[in-house]
C-alpha positions in Angstrom: 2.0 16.5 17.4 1.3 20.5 17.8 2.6 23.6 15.5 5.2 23.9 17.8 7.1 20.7 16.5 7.2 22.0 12.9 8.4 25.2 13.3 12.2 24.4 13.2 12.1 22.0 10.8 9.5 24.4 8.5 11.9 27.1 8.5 14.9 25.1 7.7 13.2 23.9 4.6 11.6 27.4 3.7 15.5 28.7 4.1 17.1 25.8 2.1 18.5 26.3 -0.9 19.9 22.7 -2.4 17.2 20.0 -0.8 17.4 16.5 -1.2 14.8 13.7 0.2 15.3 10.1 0.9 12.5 8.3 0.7 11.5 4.1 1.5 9.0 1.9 1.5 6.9 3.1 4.2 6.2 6.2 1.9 4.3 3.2 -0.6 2.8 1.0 1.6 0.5 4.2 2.9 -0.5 3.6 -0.9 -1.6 0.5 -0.2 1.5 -1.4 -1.8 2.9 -4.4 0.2 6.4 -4.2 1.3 9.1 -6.6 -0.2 8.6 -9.7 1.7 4.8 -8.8 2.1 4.2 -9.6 -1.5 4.2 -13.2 -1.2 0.5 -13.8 -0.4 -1.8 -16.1 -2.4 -0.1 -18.2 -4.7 3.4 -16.7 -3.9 2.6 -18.2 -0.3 4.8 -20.7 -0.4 8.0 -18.7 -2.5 10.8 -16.8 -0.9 10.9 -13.4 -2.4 15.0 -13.2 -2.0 15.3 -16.6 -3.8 13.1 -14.8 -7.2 15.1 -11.7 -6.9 18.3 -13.0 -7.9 20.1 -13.0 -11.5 20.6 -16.9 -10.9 16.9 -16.7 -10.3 15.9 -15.4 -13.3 18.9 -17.7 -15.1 17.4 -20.5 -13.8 13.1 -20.1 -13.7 12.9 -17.0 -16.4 9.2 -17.9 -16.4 8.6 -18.0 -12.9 10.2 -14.5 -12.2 8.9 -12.6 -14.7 5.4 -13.5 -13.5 6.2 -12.7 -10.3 7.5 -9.2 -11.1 4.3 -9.0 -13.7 2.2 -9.4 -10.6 3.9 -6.8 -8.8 4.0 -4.6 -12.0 0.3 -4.5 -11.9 0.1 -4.2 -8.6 1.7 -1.2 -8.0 0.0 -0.2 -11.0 -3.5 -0.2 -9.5 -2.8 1.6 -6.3 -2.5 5.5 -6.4 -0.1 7.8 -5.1 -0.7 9.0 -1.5 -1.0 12.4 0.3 2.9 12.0 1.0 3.7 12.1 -2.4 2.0 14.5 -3.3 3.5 16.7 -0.8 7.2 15.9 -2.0 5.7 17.1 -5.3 4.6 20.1 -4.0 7.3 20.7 -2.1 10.0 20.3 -5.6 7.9 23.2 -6.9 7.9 25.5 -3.5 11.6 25.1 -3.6 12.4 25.3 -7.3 10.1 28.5 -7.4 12.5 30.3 -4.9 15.3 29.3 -6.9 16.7 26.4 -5.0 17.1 23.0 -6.1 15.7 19.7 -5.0 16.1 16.0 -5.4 14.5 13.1 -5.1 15.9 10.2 -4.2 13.5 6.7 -4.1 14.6 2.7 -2.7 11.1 2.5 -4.1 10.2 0.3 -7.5 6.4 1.5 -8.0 6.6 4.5 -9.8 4.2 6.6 -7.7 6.8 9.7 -6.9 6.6 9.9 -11.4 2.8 9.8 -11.0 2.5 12.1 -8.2 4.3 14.6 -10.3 7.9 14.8 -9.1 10.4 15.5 -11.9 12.8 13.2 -12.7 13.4 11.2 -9.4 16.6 9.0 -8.9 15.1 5.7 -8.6 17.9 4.1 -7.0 16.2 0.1 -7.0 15.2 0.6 -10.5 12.0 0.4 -11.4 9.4 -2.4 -11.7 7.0 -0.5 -14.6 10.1 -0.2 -16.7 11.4 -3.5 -18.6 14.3 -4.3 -20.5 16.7 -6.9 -22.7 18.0 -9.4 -20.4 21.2 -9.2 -23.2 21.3 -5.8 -25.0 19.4 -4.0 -21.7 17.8 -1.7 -24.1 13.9 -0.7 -22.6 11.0 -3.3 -24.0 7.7 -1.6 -23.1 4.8 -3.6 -21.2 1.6 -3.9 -22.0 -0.3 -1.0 -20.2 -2.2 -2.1 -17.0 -4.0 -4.2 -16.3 -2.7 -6.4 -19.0 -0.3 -8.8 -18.1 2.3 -9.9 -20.4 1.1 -12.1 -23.1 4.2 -14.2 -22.9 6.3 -15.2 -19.9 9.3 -14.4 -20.1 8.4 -11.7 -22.7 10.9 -12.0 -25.2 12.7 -8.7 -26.6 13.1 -7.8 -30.0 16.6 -8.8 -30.0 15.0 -12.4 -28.9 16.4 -12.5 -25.4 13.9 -13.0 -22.6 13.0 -8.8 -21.2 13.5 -8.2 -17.2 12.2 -5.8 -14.8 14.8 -2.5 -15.0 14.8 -3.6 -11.2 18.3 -4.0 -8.8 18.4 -7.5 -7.9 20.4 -9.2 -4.8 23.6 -9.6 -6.2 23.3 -6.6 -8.4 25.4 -3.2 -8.2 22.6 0.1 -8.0 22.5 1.9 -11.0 25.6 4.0 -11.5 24.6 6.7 -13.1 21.6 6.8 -9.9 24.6 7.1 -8.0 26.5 9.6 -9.4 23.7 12.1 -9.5 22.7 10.6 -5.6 26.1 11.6 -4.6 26.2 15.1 -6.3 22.9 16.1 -4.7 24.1 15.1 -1.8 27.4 17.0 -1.9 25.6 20.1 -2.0 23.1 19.5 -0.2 21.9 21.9 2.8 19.0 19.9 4.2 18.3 15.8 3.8 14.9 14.4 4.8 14.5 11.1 5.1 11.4 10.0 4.7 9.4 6.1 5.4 12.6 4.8 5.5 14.5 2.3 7.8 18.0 3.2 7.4 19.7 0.1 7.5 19.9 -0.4 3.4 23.0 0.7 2.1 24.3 2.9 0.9 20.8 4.9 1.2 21.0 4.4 5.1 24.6 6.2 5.4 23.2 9.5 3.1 22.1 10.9 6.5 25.7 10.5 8.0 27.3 11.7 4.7 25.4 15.0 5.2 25.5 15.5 9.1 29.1 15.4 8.5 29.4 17.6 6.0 27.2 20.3 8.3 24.0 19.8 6.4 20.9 20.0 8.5 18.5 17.1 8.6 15.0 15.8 8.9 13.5 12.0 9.6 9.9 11.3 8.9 9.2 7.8 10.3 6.3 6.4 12.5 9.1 4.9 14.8 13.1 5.3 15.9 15.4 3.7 13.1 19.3 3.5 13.5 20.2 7.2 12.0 17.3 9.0 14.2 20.2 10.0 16.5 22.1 11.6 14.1 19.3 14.0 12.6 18.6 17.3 13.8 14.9 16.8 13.9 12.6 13.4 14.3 8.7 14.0 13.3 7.3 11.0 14.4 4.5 9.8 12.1 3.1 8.5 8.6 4.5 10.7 5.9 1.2 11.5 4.2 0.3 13.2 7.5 3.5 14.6 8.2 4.5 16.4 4.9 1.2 18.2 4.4 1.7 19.5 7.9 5.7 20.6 7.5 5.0 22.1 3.7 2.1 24.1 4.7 3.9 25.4 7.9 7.2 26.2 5.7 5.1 27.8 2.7 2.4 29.1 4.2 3.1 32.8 3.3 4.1 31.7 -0.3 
């Protein structure tokens, strides 16, 4: 892909003044972290990851779920964030340093935007490094990694069994991550998506919302998904080569 391919996009998101980015799993797994159904691997062979994400799931096998999500927990926890967040990180300051504003939006669990230094990022799926009361939902903090949890299911100081502060199937997304998803959004002069599929809803209609209401938009994805004919520029390729490339085009003079 040559300089030429950037340029558009570069100056769109050196002009922007309200940005807001999109990203999915594709961003994490150039970190080394499976993807959903990838997971399941050595003794989780055998286990359907949509049958251990579910509230009846939890309801029914507290035990089983919790070290499930444990082993998840501290995976995530030993990978490190990737060139591509750190470019989104970079590229919150570049903006908020000219006076715009930026948000980031995440379908991702792992934490890695926090650790890459973005501020504040909606985390629309929850979390799975942040736990809580099953009953009173207030936050019960894990042991730091690599130790697991002593106890499975941990149990909370109210002495109900803690979950992961994750969105199961079944589950509404986190209202108040929707409210500010949506306000972003609303003012919003350029979207990029970025590593993500766009067929998750409502994350996969964001780029629709926008186009409609005249923002300009960008997709960073190795391949086509079902919104690349709506955006206004397609960069094919993994995000942690991709965003170095399009923030040091856009800020190079900076």
């Amino acid at each position: 892909m040559d300089d030429q391919t950037f340029a558009q996009p570069a100056t769109a998101l050196r002009d922007a003044r309200s940005v807001v980015v999109l990203t999915g799993a594709g961003v994490s797994a150039e970190s080394g972290i499976p993807t959903f159904r990838d997971t399941m691997e050595g003794l989780w062979a055998s286990f359907d990851p949509q049958q251990l994400a579910t509230p009846e799931a939890f309801a029914r096998d507290p035990e089983l779920v919790t070290r499930w999500y444990d082993h998840r927990r501290l995976g995530c926890a030993a990978c490190e964030p990737n060139a591509g967040h750190l470019a989104l990180a970079r590229m919150e300051r570049e903006i908020c340093a000219l006076g715009g504003s930026f948000t980031l939006l995440t379908q991702n669990v792992d934490g890695l935007h926090t650790r890459a230094g973005s501020t504040d990022p909606v985390e629309l799926h929850g979390s799975v490094m942040t736990w809580r009361c099953s009953q009173t939902n207030r936050p019960v903090t894990p042991p730091p990694p690599p130790e697991p949890w002593p106890d499975f299911p941990p149990i909370s100081p109210a002495g109900a069994p803690a979950r992961p502060d994750v969105v199961w199937f079944g589950e509404a997304l986190p209202e108040t991550a929707l409210e500010r998803s949506f306000a972003a959004l609303e003012s919003c002069d350029l979207l990029l998506s970025v590593g993500t599929s766009s067929v998750v809803y409502p994350a996969a209609g964001f780029i629709e919302l926008d186009a409609a209401n005249g923002a300009r938009t960008i997709e960073v994805n190795p391949q086509d998904t079902p919104m690349s004919s709506n955006v206004t520029w397609a960069l094919r390729g993994k995000s942690a080569q991709i965003l170095p490339r399009l923030i040091a085009e856009a800020f190079r003079a900076q």
